[in-house]
C-alpha positions as CSV (number, residue, x, y, z in Angstrom):
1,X,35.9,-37.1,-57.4
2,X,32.8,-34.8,-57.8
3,X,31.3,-34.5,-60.8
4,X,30.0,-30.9,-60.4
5,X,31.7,-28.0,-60.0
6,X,28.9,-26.1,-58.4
7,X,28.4,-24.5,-55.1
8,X,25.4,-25.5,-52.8
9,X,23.5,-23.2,-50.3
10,X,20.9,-25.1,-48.2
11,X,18.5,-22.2,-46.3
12,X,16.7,-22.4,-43.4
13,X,13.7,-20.3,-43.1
14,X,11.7,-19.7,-39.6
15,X,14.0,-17.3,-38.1
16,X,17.1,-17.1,-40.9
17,X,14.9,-15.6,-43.6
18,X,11.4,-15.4,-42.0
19,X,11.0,-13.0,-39.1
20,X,9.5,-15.7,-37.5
21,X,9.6,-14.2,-34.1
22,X,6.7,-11.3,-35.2
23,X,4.4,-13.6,-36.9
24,X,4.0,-16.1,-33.9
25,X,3.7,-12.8,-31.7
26,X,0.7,-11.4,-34.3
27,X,-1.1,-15.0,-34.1
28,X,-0.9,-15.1,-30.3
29,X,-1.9,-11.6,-30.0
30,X,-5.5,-12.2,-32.0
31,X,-6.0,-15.0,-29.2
32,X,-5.2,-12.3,-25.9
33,X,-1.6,-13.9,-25.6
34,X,1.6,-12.2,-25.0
35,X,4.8,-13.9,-26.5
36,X,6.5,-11.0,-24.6
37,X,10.2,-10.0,-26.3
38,X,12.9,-11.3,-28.5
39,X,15.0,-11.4,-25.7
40,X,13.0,-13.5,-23.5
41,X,11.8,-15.2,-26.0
42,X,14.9,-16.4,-27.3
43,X,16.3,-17.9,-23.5
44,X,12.9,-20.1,-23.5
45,X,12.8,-24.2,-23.6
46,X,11.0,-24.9,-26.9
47,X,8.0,-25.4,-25.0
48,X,7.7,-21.8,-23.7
49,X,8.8,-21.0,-27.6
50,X,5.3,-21.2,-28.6
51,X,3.0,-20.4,-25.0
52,X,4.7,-17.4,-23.7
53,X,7.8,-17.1,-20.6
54,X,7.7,-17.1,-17.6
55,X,5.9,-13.5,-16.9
56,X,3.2,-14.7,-19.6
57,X,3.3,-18.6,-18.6
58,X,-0.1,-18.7,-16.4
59,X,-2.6,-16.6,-18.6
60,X,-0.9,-18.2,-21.6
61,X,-0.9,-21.8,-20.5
62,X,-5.0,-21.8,-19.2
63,X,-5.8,-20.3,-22.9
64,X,-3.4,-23.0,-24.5
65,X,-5.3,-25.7,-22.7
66,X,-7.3,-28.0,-24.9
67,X,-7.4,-29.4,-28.8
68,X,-9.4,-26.7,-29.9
69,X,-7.5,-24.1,-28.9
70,X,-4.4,-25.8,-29.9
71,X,-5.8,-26.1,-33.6
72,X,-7.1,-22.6,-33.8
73,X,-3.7,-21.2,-32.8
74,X,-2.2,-22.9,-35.5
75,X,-5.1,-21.8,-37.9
76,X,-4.2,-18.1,-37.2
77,X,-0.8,-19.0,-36.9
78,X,-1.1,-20.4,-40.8
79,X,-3.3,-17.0,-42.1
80,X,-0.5,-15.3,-40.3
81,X,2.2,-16.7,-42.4
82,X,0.3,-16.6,-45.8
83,X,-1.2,-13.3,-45.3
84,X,1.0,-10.8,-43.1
85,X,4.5,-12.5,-41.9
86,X,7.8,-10.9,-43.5
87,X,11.2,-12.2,-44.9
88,X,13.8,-9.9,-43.2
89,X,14.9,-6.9,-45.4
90,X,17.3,-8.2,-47.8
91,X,16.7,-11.9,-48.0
92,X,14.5,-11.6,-50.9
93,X,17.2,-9.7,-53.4
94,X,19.9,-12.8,-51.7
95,X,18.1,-15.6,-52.5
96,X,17.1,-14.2,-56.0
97,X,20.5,-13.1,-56.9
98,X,21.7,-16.9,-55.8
99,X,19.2,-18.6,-57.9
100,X,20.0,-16.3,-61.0
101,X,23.3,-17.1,-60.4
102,X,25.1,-19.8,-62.9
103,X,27.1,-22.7,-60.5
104,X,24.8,-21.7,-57.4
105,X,22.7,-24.0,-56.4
106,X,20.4,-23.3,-53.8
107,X,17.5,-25.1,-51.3
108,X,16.0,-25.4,-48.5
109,X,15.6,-27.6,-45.0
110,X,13.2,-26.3,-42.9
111,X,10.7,-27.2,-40.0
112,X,7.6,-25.0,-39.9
113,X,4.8,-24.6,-37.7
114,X,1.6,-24.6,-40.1
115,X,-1.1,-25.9,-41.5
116,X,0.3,-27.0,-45.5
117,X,3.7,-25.7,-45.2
118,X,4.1,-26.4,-49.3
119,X,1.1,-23.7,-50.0
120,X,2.0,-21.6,-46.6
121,X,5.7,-20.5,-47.7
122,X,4.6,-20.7,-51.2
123,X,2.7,-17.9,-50.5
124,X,5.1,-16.0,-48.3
125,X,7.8,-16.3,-50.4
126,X,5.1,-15.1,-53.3
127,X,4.0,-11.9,-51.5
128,X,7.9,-11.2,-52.4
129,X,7.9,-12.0,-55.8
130,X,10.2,-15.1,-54.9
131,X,9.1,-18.3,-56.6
132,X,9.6,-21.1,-54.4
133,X,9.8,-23.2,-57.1
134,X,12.6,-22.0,-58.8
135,X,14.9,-23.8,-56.0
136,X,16.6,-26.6,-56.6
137,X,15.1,-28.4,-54.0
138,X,12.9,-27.9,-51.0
139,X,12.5,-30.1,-47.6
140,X,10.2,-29.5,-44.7
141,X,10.7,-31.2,-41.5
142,X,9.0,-32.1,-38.7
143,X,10.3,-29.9,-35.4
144,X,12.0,-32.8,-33.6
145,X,13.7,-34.1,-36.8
146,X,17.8,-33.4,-37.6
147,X,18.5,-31.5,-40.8
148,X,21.9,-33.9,-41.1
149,X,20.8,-36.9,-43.4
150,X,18.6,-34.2,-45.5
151,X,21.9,-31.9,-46.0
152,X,23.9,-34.8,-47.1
153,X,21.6,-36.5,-49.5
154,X,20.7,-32.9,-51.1
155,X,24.3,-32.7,-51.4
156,X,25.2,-36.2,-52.9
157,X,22.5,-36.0,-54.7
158,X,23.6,-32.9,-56.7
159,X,27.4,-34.5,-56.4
160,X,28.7,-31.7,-54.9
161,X,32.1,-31.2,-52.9
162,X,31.2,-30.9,-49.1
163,X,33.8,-28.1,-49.3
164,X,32.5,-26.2,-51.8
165,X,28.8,-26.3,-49.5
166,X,27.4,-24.3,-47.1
167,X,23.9,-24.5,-44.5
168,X,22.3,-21.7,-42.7
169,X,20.4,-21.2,-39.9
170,X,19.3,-20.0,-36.4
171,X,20.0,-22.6,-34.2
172,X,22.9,-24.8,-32.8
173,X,21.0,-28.1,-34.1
174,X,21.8,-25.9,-37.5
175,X,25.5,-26.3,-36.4
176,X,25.3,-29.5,-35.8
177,X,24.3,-30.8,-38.5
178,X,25.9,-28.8,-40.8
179,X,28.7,-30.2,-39.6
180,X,27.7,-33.4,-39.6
181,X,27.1,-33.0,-42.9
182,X,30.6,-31.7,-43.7
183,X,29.3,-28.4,-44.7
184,X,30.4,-25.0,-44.1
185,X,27.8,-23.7,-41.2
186,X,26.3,-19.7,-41.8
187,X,24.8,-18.7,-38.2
188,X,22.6,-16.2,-36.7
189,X,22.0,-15.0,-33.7
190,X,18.8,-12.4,-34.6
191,X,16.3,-15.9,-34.8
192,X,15.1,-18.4,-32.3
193,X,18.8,-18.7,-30.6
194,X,20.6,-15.2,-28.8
195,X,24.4,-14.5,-29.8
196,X,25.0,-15.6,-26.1
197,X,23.1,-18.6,-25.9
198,X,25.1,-19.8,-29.5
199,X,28.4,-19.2,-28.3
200,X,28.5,-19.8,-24.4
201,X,26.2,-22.4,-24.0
202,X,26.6,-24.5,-27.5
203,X,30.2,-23.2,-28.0
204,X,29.9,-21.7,-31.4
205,X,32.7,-19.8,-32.5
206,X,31.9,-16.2,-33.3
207,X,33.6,-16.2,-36.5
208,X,30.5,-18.0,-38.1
209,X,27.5,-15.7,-36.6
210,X,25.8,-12.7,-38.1
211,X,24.3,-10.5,-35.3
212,X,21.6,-8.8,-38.0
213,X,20.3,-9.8,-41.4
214,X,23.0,-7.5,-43.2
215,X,26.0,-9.1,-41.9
216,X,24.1,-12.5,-42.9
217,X,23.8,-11.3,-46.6
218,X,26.8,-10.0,-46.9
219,X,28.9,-12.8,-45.3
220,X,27.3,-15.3,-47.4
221,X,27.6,-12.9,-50.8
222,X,31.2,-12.7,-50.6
223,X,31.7,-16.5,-49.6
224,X,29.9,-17.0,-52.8
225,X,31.8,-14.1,-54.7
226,X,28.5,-12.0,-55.3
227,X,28.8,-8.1,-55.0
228,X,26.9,-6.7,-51.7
C-alpha cells in the first residue's frame, strides 16, 4: 500500500496556466510577424505553431530563415515571458490556495520555449506574487519529450496512490500520458489544442475538458474539495 495519504496535482504551464498564445504573438510582432488567431493557430502542425499559418507562412518563413534570426526570436521570446506574458485570470489564487493547502501536493511538467526556463517562469510566476519554489517539485522538458516517466516518478516518488492523482494540460500528449501514468487527466481546450481538435481527432471525452480558465479552476477545486 501507499504510504501517504495525500493528493498530487502535476501542472502544466505554456497554455494551461500561461496565456501562452499572446506572449509568442507579442515576441513575433516586435520582429514584423503575424501569428494570426487562436483559432488558426490552434489547427497548425507544431511547426506552423511557432512561424505563423498558412495566410502568414511566406513573409513569416523568409524572416524565420537563418541562426540569427532564429536566436533573436527566442531572445524576445524570453524578455517576453519574464517581462510582459500573463497567467490566465485565476490561476494564480488556484495554485496558491493548493500549495497552502495541507495533503495537496502540487508540481509541475512543462516544456517551454526559452532561454533559462528555471529563471524565465521564476520570474513570471514572481510578477504574480507566486513563488515557484514553494512547489513540491518542478520539471522542464524538452518539446519532443513525453511527460509519462516524469508523472510517474514524481508520483512514486511522493508514494502517492495513482487514484488519488491528477495532471493537467492543453494537449492530447497531456492525455496520454496522464494516463499512462495512471492519473486522473484535467484538459483544456483554450491552449495550444481546440475543443474540436481534442475530442474528434484525439478522441477525448468531453467530460474531462474545460472550454475557459474558470471551468478549469473550478473543476479541479471541487475534485480537490476546495471552495470556488
Amino acid at each position: 500500500m501507499y504510504r501517504s495519504t495525500d493528493r498530487l496535482i502535476i501542472f502544466d504551464a505554456d497554455g494551461t496556466l500561461i496565456d501562452a498564445f499572446s506572449a509568442i504573438g507579442i515576441a513575433f510582432a516586435h520582429h514584423g510577424m503575424n501569428i494570426g488567431d487562436l483559432e488558426r493557430f490552434q489547427k497548425r502542425r507544431k511547426l506552423f505553431k511557432y512561424i505563423g499559418g498558412i495566410k502568414e507562412f511566406p513573409r513569416n518563413l523568409a524572416k524565420h530563415v537563418g541562426k540569427r534570426v532564429r536566436k533573436e526570436l527566442l531572445d524576445t521570446l524570453t524578455e517576453v515571458y519574464r517581462e510582459e506574458a500573463l497567467l490566465y485570470p485565476g490561476m494564480a489564487e488556484l495554485i496558491r490556495d493548493l500549495i497552502e493547502t495541507p495533503g495537496i501536493r502540487v508540481g509541475m511538467v512543462t516544456r517551454n520555449i526559452c532561454h533559462e526556463p528555471e529563471t524565465t517562469l521564476a520570474r513570471l510566476f514572481a510578477r504574480h506574487n507566486l513563488d515557484i519554489g514553494q512547489l513540491d517539485f518542478m520539471h522542464y522538458l524538452p518539446l519532443r519529450e513525453e511527460k509519462t516517466l516524469y508523472f510517474k516518478a514524481a508520483r512514486e516518488q511522493l508514494d502517492i496512490n495513482p487514484a488519488r492523482s491528477f495532471a493537467c494540460g492543453d494537449e492530447h500528449r497531456d492525455y496520454a500520458a496522464a494516463l499512462a501514468a495512471g492519473m486522473h487527466p484535467f484538459i483544456v481546450s483554450y491552449g495550444f489544442e481546440s475543443h474540436s481538435r481534442l475530442t474528434l481527432k484525439f478522441g477525448i471525452p468531453e467530460e474531462v475538458i474545460s472550454h475557459d480558465p474558470q471551468a478549469f479552476s473550478n473543476r479541479v477545486r471541487h475534485a480537490l474539495d476546495r471552495p470556488s
